[in-house]
C-alpha positions in Angstrom: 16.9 -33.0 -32.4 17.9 -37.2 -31.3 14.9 -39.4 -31.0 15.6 -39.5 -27.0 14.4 -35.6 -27.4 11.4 -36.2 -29.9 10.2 -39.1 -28.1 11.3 -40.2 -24.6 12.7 -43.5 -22.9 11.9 -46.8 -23.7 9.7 -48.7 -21.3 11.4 -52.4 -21.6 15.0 -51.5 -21.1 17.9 -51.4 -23.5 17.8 -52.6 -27.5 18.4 -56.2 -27.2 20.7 -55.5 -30.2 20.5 -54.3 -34.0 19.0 -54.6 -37.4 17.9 -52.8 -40.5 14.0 -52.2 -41.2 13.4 -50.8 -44.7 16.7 -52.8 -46.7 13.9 -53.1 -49.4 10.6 -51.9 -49.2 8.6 -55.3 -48.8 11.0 -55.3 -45.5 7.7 -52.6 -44.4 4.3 -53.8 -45.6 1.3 -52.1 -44.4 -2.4 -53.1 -45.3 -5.3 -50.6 -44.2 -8.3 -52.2 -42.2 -11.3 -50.1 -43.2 -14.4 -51.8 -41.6 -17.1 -49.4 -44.2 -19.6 -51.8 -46.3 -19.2 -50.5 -49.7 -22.0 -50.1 -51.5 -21.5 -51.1 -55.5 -23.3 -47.7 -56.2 -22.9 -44.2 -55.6 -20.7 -41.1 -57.4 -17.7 -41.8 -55.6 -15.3 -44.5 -56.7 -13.3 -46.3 -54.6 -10.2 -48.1 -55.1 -8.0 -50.4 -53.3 -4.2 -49.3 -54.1 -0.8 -51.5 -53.8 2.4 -48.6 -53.5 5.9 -49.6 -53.6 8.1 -46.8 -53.1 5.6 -43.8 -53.5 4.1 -41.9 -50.8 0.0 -41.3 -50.4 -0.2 -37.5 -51.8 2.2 -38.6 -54.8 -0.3 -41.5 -55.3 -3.4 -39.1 -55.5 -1.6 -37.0 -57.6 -1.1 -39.6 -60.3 -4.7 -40.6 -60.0 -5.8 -37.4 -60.5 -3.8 -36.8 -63.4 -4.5 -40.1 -64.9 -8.8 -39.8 -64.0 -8.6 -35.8 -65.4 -10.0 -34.9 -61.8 -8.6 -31.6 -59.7 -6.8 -33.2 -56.8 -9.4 -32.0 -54.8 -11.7 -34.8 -55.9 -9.5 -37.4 -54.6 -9.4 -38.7 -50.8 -7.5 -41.2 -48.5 -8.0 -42.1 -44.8 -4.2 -41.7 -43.8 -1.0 -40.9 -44.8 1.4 -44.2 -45.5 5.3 -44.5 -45.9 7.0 -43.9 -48.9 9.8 -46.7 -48.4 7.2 -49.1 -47.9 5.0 -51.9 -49.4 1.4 -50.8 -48.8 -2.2 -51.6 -49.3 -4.6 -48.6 -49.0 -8.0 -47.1 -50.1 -8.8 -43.7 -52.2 -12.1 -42.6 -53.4 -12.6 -40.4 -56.1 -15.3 -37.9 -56.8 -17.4 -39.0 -60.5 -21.0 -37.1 -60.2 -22.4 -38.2 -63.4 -19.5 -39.7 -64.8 -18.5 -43.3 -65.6 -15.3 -45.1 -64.4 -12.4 -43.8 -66.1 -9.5 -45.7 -67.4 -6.6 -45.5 -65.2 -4.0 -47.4 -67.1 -1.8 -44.4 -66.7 -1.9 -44.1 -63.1 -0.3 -47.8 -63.1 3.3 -49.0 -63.2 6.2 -50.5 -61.4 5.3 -48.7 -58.3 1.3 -48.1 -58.2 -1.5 -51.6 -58.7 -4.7 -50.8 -58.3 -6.3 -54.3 -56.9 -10.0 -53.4 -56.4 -12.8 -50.5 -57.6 -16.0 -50.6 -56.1 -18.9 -47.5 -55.8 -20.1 -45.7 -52.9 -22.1 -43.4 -52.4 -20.0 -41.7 -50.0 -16.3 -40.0 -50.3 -13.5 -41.7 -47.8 -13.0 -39.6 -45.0 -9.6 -39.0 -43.3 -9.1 -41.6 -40.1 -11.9 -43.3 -41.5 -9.7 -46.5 -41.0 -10.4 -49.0 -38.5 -6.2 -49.9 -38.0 -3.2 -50.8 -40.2 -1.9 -54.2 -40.1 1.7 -54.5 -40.3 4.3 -57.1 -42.1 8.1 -55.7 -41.0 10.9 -58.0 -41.6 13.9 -56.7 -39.4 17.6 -57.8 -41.6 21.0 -57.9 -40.6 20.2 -58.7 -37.1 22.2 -58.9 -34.2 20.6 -59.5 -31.1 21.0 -62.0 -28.2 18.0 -64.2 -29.2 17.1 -65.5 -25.7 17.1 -61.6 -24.9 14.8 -60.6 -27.8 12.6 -63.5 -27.4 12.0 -62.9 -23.1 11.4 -58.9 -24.5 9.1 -60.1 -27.4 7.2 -61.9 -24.6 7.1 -59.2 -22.3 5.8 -56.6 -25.3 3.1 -58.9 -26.5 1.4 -58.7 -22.7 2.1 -55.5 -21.9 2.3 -53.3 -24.7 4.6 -50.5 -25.4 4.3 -46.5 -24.6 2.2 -44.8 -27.6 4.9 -42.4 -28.9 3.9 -40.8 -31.8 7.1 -41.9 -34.1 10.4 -40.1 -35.6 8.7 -39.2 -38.8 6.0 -37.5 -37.5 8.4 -34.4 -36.6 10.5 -35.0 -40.2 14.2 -34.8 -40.7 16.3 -33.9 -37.5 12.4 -32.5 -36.0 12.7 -30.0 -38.5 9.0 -29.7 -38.0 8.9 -28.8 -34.5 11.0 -26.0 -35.0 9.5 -24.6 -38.1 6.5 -25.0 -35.7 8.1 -23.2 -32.6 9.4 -20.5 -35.6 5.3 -19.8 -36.2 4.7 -20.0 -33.0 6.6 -17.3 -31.5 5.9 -14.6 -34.6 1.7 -15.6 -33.6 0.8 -16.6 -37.2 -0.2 -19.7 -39.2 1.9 -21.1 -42.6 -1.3 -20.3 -45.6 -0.7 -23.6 -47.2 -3.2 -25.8 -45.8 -0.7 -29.2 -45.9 2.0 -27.2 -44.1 -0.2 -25.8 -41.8 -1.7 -29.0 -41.2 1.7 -30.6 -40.5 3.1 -28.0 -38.5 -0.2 -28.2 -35.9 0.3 -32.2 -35.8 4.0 -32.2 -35.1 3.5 -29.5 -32.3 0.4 -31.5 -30.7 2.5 -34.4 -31.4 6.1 -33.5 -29.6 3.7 -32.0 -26.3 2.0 -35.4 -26.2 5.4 -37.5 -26.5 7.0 -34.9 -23.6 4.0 -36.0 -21.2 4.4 -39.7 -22.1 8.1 -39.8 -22.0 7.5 -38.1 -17.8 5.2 -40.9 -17.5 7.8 -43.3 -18.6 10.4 -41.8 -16.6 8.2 -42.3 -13.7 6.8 -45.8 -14.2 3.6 -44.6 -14.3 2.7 -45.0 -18.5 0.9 -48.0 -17.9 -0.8 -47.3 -14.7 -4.3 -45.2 -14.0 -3.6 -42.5 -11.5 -6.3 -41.0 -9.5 -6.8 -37.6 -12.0 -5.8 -39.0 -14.8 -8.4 -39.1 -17.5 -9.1 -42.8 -19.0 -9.7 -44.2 -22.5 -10.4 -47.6 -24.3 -8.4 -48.5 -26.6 -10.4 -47.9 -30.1 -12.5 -44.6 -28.3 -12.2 -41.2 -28.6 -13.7 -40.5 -25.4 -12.7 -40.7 -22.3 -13.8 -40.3 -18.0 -11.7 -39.2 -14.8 -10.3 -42.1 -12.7 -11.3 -42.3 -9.2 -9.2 -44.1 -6.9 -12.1 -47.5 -7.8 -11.4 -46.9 -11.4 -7.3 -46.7 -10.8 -8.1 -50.9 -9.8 -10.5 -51.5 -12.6 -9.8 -55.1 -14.4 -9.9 -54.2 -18.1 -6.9 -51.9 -17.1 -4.7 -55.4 -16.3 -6.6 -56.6 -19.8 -5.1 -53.9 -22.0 -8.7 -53.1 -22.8 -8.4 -49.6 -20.8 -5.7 -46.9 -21.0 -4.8 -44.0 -18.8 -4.4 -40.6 -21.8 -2.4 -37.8 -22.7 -3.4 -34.4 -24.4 -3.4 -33.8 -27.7 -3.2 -29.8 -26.7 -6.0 -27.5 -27.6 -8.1 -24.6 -26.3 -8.5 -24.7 -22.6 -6.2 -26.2 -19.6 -5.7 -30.0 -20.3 -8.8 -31.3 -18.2 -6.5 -34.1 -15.9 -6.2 -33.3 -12.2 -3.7 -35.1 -9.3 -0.5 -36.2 -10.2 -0.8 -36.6 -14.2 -2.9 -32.9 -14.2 0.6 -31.8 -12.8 2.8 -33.2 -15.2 0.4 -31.9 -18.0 0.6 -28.5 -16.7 4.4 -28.5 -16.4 5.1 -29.5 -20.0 2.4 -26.7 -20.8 4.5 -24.1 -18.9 7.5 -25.4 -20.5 6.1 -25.4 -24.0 3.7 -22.2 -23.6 4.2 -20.6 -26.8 3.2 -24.2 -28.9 -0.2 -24.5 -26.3 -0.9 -20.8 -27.3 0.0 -21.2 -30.6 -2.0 -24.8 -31.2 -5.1 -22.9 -29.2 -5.0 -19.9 -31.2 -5.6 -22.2 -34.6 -8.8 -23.2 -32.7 -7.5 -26.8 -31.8 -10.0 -28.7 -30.0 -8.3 -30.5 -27.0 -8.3 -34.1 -27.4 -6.4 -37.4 -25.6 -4.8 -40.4 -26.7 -4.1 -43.3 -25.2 -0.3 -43.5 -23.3 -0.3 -47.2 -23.8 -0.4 -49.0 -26.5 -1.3 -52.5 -26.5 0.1 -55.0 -29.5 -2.9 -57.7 -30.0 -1.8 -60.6 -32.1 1.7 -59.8 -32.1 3.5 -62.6 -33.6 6.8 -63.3 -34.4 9.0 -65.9 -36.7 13.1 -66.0 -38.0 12.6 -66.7 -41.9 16.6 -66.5 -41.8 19.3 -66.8 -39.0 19.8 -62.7 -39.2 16.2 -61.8 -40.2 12.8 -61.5 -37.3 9.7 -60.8 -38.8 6.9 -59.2 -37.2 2.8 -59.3 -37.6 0.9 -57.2 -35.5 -2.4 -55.0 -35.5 -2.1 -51.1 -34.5 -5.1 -48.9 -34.3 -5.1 -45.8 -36.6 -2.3 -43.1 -36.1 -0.2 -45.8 -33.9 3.1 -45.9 -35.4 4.8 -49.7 -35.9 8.5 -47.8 -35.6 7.6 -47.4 -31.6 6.9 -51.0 -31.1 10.3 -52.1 -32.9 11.9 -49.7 -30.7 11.5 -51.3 -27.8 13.5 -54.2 -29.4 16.2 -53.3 -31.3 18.1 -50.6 -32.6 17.3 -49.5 -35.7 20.5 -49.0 -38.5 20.5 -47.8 -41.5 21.4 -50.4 -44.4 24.7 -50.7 -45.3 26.1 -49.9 -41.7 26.2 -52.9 -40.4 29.8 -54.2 -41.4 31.1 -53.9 -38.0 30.3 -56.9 -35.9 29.1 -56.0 -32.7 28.5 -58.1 -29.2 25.4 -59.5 -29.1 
């Protein structure tokens, strides 16, 4: 499957040209914002991790192996990037013992920068948002072009794809999720299963979104459609006095998609329509993601970029700094700018 098939048009118009994200892995620096008080007591310890080049389940494994603790004992708020500098929190579960040493745990591509005790375990999506770093290289782009689309991104925000790697190499995981699907049963590993479910809710959210784009209509409340703020989990119909509300204009307030579960997706009018025709289209996923008790959820189509700010440390190289809420994925925003190449493919000159 392309990227046009996992996740839809783009809002702002064509790439204003080309670069590489990820030539080195401080190219993608991510640092979790978890807004808990920590405590300085408690049976669970928590630690503030650097990774270069090492994924978040690798990371709890060598914890684990280096605390002599099951994995089990060991939690994280959210999966982060391999190729990738990032900054994120574990916990790990100590009733009744002292801190161990984890010397062995650390190297070239694991720090750990902080320990502090709680009294409580970390809880996944217990972050706040991740705060990005990306340096785009080897760029060609016509600047007055990226700058006028930079512009236009930072006051309207960008369509809330769920990104590329959500659906793994090629969307290999929607179709080993369409494979379950249509034999009616469930993977028994509990991380494959857990995968599969996400990339299927994911790929029927992304097919609404991308109509909406399509139509015009991702960043505009619809009578029926079903409304969210940004940083909430719930949400209320829009009437046609709610489809003129100010905080829409603000980026403060969102018309949703569904994050398919049990039941019809509650959104009635125009977006109910669209909703339901993806659902026809894709009835064996709704069946299948309803069947695994799924609780029907929504998330926001638009997704606004608060702080975005930009600099050229180099003639060829844009950096970025922004603020995405949890589960937001930074790939979607730089999609809207640029194409993205893979290092080492980007010999040919192109005109820009």
């Amino acid at each position: 499957m392309t990227e046009l098939d996992l996740l839809g048009p783009r809002a702002h118009g064509e790439p204003c040209g080309r670069a590489v994200l990820k030539a080195v892995a401080e190219d993608f620096q991510v640092d979790e914002v978890l807004d808990i008080p920590l405590e300085g007591e408690g049976e669970h310890l928590w630690l503030w991790v650097e990774k270069r080049g090492l994924n978040t389940e690798e990371a709890a494994r060598r914890l684990a192996r280096a605390a002599g603790v099951p994995l089990r004992a060991i939690s994280y708020a959210g999966l982060k990037d391999r190729q990738a500098l990032t900054r994120q929190w574990f916990s790990l579960h100590l009733p009744g013992k002292a801190d161990p040493d984890l010397a062995a745990a650390e190297g070239d591509t694991l720090r750990i920068l902080k320990q502090v005790r709680h009294r409580r375990k970390l809880q996944r999506g217990a972050h706040a948002a991740n705060g990005f770093t990306l340096r785009l290289t080897a760029l060609e782009a016509d600047r007055e072009a990226l700058e006028n689309r930079l512009q236009r991104i930072a006051r309207e925000g960008v369509p809330n794809y769920f990104g590329a790697q959500r659906f793994g190499h090629d969307g290999n995981n929607v179709a080993d999720a369409r494979s379950f699907a249509e034999r009616g049963s469930l993977p028994e590993q509990r991380n494959l299963r857990s995968r599969l479910l996400s990339a299927a809710r994911s790929y029927l959210f992304n097919r609404v979104l991308a109509q909406r784009v399509a139509a015009g209509s991702w960043a505009q409340a619809l009578e029926g459609d079903l409304l969210a703020f940004t940083d909430s989990r719930s949400f209320f119909p829009a009437t046609l006095a709610e489809c003129s509300d100010p905080r829409l204009a603000a980026l403060d307030l969102h018309p949703t998609g569904p994050l398919w579960g049990e039941g019809e997706p509650p959104a009635s009018g125009a977006p109910g329509a669209i909703e339901r025709d993806v659902g026809q289209a894709e009835m064996a996923l709704c069946q299948w993601l309803a069947a695994a008790d799924m609780a029907h959820e929504r998330r926001i189509l638009r997704l606004p970029i608060p702080g975005l700010a930009w600099h050229y440390p180099g003639p060829d190289i844009l950096q970025l700094e922004f603020v995405l809420p949890a589960g937001c994925f930074a790939t979607v925003v730089v999609r809207e700018l640029v194409d993205l190449v893979p290092a080492g493919q980007m010999e040919n000159p192109c005109a820009y």
